[in-house]
N, C-alpha and C positions, 0 to 999 in steps of 0.2 A: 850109840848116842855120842854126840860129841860133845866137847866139854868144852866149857868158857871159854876158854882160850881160843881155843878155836874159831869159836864163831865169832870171836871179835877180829881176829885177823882178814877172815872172810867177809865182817864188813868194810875192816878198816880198804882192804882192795878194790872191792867194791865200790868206796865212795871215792877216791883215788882215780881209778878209771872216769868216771864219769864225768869228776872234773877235770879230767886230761879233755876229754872229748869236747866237753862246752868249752873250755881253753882255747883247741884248735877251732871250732866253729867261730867263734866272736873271734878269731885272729883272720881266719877268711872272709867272714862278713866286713872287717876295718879293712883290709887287703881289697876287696870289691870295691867297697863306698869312695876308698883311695882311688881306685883306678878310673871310675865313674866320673869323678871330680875332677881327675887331670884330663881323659877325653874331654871334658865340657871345657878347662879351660884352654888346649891346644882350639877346638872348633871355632872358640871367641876370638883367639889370636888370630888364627888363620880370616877371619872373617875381617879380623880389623886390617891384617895385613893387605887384603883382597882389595878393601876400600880404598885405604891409600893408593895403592898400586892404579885402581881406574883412575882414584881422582889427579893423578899425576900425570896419566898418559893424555887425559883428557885438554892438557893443557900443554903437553909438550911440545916442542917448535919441530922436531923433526917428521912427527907425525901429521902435523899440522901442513908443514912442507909435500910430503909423501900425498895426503890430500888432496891439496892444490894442484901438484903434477898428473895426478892420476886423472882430476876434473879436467885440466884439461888438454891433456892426449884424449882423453874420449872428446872431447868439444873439435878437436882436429879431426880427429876420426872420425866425427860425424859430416862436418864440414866438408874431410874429401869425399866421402859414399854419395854426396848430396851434390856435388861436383860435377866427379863421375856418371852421377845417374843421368844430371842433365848431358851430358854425353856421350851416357847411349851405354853406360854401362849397367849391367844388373839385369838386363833383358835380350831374346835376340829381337834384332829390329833389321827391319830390312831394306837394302841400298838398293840405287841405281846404277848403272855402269860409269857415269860421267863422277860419281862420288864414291866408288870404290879406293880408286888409287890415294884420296885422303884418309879413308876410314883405315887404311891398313897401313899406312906411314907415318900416320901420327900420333898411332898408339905402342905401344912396345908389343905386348899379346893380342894376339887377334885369331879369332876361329871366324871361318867363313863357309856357311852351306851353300853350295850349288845342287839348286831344286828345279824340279819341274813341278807346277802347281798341278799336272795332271795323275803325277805320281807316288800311291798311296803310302810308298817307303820313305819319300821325301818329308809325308806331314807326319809318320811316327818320328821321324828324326826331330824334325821340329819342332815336337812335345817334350822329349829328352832336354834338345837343346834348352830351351827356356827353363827346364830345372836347373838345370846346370849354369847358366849365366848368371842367374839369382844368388848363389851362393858362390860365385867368385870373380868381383868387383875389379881385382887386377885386371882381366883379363875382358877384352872387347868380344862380343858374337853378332855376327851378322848375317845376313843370308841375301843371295841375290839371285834371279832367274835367272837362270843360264841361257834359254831361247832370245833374253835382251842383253845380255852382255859376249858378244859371239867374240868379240877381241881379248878381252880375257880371259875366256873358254879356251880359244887357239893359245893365247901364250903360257897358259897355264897347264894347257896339255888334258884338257876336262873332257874325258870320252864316256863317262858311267857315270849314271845317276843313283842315290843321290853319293856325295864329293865335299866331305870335309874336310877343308884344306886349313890348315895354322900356321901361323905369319909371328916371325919375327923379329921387330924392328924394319918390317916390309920384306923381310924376305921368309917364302914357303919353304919349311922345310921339312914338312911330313904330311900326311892326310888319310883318310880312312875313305877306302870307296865302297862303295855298298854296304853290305852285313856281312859278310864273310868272317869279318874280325868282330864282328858283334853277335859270334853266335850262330849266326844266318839262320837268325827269326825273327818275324815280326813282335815277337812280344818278350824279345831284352828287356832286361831291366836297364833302369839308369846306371846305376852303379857299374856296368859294363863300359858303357860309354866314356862315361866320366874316370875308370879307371886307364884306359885307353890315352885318353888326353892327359893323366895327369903323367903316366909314364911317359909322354913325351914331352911334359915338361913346359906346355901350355898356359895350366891352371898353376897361378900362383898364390902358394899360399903360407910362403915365408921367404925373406931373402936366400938367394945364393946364388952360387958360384956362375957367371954366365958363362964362362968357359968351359966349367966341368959339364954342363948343360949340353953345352955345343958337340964335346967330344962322346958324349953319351946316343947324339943323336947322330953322329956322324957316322955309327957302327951300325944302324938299319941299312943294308947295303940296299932296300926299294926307296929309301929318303928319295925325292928330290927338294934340290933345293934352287929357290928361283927369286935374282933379287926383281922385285915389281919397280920400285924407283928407280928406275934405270935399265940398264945393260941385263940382260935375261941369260942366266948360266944354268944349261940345261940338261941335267943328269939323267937318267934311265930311270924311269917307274912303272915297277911292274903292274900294270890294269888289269883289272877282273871282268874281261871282258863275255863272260858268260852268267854275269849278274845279274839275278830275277828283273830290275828296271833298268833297261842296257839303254845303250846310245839313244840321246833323244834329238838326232839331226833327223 
């Protein structure tokens, strides 16, 4: 048995501990409550800072500026497409031989199909085509029978149907004849074609270099290049002259 003394030691420890522990508890519960309180009021500040900060921009003259630029570059920007379009851009449309030699001299880009209306590779082309016009308003697309225009057939050197020829500032300086380069299938995708044009630089759809342009095309040793306004300088191109819709003399 233990003796008085004892046991009071044993309580005196006892109650010692326990107030240690409720000690540190209420010291972590005010340590929470604390921490609780300053998140709530960082979240008010940050909210009030938020405020000001819109209500500031909402009235600043730079932004207000930045605004009014932007409205209107898009009001120009719509203005040229709407231009354009009444000139024949955004779609292919089709010439006559007496209005060829304007439509490709007094655009800077110009794509031009030589078809035969009887030639079923001609109307795949010119499904393609019209995708492709729609989504790039730089660039002019036209198309013209070849059986009505026999004088720029001859000077252009047009032996294989169909004959995408691209014009620059009136002068040809590349073209795609038949499907050969498209696969040589009837059911290319567009994205073929259009990649095509855009590697030669056709389809414009950001300024640059027109020089680095030229010397880029200059390195297709089948380029020809032919100015149409004028004087016709006449390089070698090689023809696919065993093209599923061959010569339509």
């Amino acid at each position: 048995m233990n003796s008085l003394g004892e046991m009071d030691v044993g309580k005196y420890n006892s109650t010692m501990n326990s107030l240690a522990y409720g000690q540190a508890m209420a010291a972590a519960a005010r340590d929470y409550k604390k921490e609780v309180v300053e998140t709530e009021r960082l979240a008010k500040e940050k909210m009030k800072v938020d405020q000001v900060d819109l209500g500031d921009l909402e009235n600043d003259p730079e932004l207000e500026k930045l605004h009014r630029d932007r409205l209107e570059n898009m009001k120009r920007e719509v203005e040229k497409r709407q231009e354009m379009s009444r000139k024949g851009h955004g779609s292919l449309n089709e010439v006559q031989e007496q209005e060829f030699l304007v439509e490709v001299t007094t655009t800077e880009l110009v794509v031009c199909h030589f078809y035969h209306h009887e030639f079923e590779r001609c109307r795949i082309l010119d499904k393609h085509l019209g995708v492709i016009a729609s989504k790039y308003f730089e660039t002019k697309f036209i198309k013209i029978h070849a059986p009505d225009a026999p004088f720029f057939v001859h000077k252009l050197d047009v032996q294989v149907l169909p004959c995408v020829i691209m014009f620059r500032n009136g002068i040809a300086f590349d073209r795609v004849v038949g499907f050969e380069e498209l696969r040589g299938r009837d059911d290319f995708k567009t994205s073929i074609l259009e990649n095509r044009l855009m590697l030669a630089g056709v389809l414009k759809i950001k300024s640059k270099n027109e020089d680095d342009s030229d010397d880029e095309n200059d390195q297709t040793g089948e380029n020809r290049r032919i100015r149409v306004g004028g004087g016709f300088i006449g390089l070698t191109h090689k023809m696919h002259s065993d093209d599923e819709d061959s010569d339509f003399d």
